[in-house]
C-alpha positions in Angstrom: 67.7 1.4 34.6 71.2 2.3 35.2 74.3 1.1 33.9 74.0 -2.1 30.9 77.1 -3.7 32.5 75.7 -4.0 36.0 73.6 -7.2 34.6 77.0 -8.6 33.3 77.2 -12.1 34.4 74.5 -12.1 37.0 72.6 -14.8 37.4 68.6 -14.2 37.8 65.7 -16.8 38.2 62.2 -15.8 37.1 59.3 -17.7 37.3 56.4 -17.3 35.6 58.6 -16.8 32.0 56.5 -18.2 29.6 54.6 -15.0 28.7 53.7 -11.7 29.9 56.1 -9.7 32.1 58.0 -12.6 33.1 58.6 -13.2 29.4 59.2 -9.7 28.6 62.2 -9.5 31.5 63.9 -12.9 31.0 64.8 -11.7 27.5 65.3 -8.2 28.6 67.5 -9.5 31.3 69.4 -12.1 28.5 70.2 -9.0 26.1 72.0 -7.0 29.4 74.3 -10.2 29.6 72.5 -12.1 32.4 72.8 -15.3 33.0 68.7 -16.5 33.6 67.1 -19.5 34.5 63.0 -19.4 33.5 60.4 -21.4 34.8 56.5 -22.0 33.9 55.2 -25.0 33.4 55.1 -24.6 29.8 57.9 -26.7 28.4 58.0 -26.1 24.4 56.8 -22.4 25.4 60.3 -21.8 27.5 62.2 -23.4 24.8 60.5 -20.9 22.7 62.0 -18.4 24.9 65.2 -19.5 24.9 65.2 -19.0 21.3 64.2 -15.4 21.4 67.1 -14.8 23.8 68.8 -15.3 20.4 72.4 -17.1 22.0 72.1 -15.6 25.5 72.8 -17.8 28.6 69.2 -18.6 29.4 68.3 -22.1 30.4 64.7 -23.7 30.7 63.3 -25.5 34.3 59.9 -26.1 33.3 57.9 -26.2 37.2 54.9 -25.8 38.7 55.4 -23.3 41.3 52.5 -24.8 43.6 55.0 -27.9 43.7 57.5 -27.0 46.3 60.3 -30.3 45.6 60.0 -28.7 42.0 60.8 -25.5 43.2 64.1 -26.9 44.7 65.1 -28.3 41.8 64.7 -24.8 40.1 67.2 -23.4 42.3 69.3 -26.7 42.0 69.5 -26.2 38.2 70.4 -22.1 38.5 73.2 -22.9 41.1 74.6 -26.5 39.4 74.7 -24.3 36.0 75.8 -21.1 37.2 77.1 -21.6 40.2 74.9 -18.8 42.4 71.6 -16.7 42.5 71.7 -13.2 42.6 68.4 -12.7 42.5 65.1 -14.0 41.8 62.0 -13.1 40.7 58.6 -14.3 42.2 56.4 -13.6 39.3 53.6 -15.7 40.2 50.0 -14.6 39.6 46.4 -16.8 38.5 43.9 -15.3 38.5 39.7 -16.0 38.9 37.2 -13.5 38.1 33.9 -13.3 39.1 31.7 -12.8 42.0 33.3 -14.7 45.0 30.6 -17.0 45.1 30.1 -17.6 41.6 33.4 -19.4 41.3 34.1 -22.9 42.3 35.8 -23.0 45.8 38.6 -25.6 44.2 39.4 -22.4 41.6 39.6 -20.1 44.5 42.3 -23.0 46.4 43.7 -22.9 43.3 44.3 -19.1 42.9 46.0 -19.7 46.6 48.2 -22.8 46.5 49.6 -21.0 43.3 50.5 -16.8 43.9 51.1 -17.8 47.8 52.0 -21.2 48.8 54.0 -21.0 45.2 55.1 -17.4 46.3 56.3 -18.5 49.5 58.2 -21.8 48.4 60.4 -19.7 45.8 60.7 -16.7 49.0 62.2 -19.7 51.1 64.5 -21.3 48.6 65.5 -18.0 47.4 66.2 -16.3 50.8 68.1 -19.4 52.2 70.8 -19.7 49.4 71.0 -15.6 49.7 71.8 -16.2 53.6 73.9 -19.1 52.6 75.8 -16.9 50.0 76.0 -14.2 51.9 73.8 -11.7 49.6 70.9 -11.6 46.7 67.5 -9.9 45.7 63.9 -11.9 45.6 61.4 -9.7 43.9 58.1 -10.4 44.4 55.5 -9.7 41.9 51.9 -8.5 43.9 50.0 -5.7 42.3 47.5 -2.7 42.9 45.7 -5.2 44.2 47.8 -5.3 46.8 46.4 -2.0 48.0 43.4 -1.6 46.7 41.5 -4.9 46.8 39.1 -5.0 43.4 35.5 -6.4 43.0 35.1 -9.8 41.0 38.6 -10.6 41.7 38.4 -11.3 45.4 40.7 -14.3 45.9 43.3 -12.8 43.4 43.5 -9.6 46.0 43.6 -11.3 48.7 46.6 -13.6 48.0 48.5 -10.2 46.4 47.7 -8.4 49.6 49.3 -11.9 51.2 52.5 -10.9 49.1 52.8 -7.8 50.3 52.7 -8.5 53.7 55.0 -11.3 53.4 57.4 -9.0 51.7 57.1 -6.7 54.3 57.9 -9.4 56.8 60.8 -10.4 55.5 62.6 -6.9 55.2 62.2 -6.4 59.0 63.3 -10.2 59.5 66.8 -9.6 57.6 66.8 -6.1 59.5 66.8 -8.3 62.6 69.3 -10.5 61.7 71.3 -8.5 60.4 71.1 -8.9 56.1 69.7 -5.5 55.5 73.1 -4.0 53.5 72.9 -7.2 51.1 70.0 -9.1 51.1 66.5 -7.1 49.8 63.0 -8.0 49.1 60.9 -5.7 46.5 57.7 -5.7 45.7 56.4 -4.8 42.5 52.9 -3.5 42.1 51.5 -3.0 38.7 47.5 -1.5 37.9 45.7 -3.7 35.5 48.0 -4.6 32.2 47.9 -5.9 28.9 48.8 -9.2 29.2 47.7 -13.1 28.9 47.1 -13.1 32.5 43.7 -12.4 31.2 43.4 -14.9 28.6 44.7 -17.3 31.0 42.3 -16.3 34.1 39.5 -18.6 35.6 36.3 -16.7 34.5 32.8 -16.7 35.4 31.6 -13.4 35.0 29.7 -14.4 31.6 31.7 -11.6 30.1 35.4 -11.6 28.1 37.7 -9.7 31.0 38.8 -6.0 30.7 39.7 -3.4 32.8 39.7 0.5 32.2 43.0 2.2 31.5 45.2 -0.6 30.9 49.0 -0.1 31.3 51.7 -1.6 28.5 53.5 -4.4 29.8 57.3 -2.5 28.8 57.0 -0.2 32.0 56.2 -3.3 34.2 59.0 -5.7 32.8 61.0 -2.2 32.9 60.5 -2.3 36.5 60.8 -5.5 37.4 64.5 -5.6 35.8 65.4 -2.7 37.5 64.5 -4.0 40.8 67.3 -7.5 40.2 69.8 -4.3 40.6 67.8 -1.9 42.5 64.6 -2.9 44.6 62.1 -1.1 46.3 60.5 -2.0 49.2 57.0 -1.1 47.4 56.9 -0.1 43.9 53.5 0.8 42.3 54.3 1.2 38.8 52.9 3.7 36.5 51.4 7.2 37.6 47.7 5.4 37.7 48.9 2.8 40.3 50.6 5.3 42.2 47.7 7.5 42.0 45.4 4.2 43.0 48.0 3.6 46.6 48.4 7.2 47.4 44.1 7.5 47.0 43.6 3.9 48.8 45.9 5.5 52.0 44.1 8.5 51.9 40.7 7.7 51.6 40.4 3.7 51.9 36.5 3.2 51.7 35.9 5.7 48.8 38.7 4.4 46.6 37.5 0.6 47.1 34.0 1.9 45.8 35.3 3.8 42.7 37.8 1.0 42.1 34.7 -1.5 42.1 32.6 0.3 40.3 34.8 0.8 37.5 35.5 -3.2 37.7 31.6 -3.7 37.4 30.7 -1.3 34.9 34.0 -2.5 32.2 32.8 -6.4 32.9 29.4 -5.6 31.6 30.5 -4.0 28.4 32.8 -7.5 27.5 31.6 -9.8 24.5 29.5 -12.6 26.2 31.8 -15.6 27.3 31.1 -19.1 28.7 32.7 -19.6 32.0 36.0 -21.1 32.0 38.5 -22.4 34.4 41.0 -20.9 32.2 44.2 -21.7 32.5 45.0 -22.4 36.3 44.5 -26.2 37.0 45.9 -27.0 33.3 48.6 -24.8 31.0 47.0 -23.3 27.7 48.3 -23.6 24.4 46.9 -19.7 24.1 48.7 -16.7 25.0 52.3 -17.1 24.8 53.3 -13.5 24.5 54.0 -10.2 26.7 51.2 -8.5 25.3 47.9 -10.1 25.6 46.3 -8.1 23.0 43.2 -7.5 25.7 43.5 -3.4 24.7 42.9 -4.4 21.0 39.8 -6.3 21.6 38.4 -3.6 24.1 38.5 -1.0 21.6 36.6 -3.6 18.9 34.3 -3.9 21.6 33.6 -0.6 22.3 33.2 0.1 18.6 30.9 -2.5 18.6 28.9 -0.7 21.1 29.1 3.0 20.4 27.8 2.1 16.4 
């Protein structure tokens, strides 16, 4: 990750902060001596996060990424309290699971007005105080899916392939103009992970959601640190989502139809579930944490059926 002191007084937004990776790298970020501001649009949840930064310079925005005035203001309250932005993270992802027709077409908007639209509104605020400043990082947060787009999750892929081509937009944009040396755009691409996103997730599959082979969340909000300092253009993180792009370039059509019949065959062997719009019209009380404890359950339910 390099050097401890190189987060000394750097001043980082994340969005997304209330629990899984963005969680896991605002107090990460707080314990290298960065100054960050988190966003989600659980209020007492960021507080709790502040707490657990135990003294460090973190400060709480609650927003709604999906409102883009509310997104100003989270800038406006990193650069009133700090002064500048030196980088910020784009961790925005909802998810709906399910066969794309199966789920309710205002779940599906929803899925889009929140990991683009909201993407895009933190790029633009982001990228034009960087420009203004004269340097920064945005990091945006897509994911295999990015790649390799995955059965029952078909908006979800689509707007992370949407982030990845934004992403690669705007690096030939600053090249253009110009901002290469000192203003760069990474894109983080994680496989499956063990997080709330899960818990959180709109789903009408009739099943609880798992996915084969989850990764820990420490080697994401690893990453995702890394890249405020160090970014790369496209990151897959972990050897099974770098195995997953390199496949997906390679043979395109054959990984798709592994990748979705692996997505099939772990939704059928969930514990039965009523559908649910989760999480992504309304904020949750549950899952507040990095880990969503979705590999614990998994392995009770596949106890369950191999007795």
């Amino acid at each position: 990750m390099g050097n401890d002191l190189e987060f000394q007084d750097m001043t980082v937004v994340i969005v997304g902060a209330s629990s899984g990776f963005g969680r896991g790298a605002a107090v990460r970020l707080a314990e290298l001596g960065a100054n960050v501001v988190i966003a989600a649009r659980r209020a007492d949840v960021l507080d709790e996060v502040v707490r657990e930064a135990q003294g460090g310079n973190v400060v709480a925005a609650p927003t709604d990424v999906s409102d883009a005035g509310a997104v100003e203001e989270l800038a406006a309250t990193a650069v009133e309290r700090f002064g500048r932005i030196d980088a910020w993270v784009n961790n925005v992802g909802v998810g709906a699971l399910g066969l794309f027709w199966d789920i309710p077409i205002k779940d599906h908007a929803r899925v889009i007005e929140v990991n683009l639209t909201g993407l895009v509104y933190g790029a633009h605020v982001a990228l034009r105080r960087f420009i203004s400043q004269g340097a920064g990082t945005l990091v945006n947060v897509g994911s295999i899916d990015s790649e390799v787009p995955l059965a029952y999750q078909s908006s979800y892929a689509a707007t992370k392939a949407g982030v990845l081509s934004l992403s690669r937009s705007l690096n030939e944009e600053l090249r253009i103009a110009g901002w290469q040396d000192t203003i760069k755009v990474g894109t983080i691409m994680p496989w499956a992970v063990d997080t709330p996103w899960w818990t959180h997730a709109a789903n009408y599959t009739g099943h609880a959601p798992r996915m084969a082979a989850m990764d820990d969340p420490a080697i994401v909000v690893d990453a995702i640190v890394a890249a405020c300092r160090d970014p790369k253009e496209e990151q897959p993180v972990g050897p099974k989502a770098r195995a997953a792009d390199v496949s997906h370039n390679l043979f395109p059509d054959l990984t798709e139809r592994f990748s979705g019949t692996i997505a099939d065959r772990e939704k059928d062997r969930g514990a039965p579930m009523p559908h649910t719009a989760g999480a992504i019209h309304e904020p949750m009380a549950e899952g507040t944490t990095v880990e969503g404890g979705i590999r614990d359950r998994m392995r009770r339910e596949d106890g369950k059926a191999d007795s």
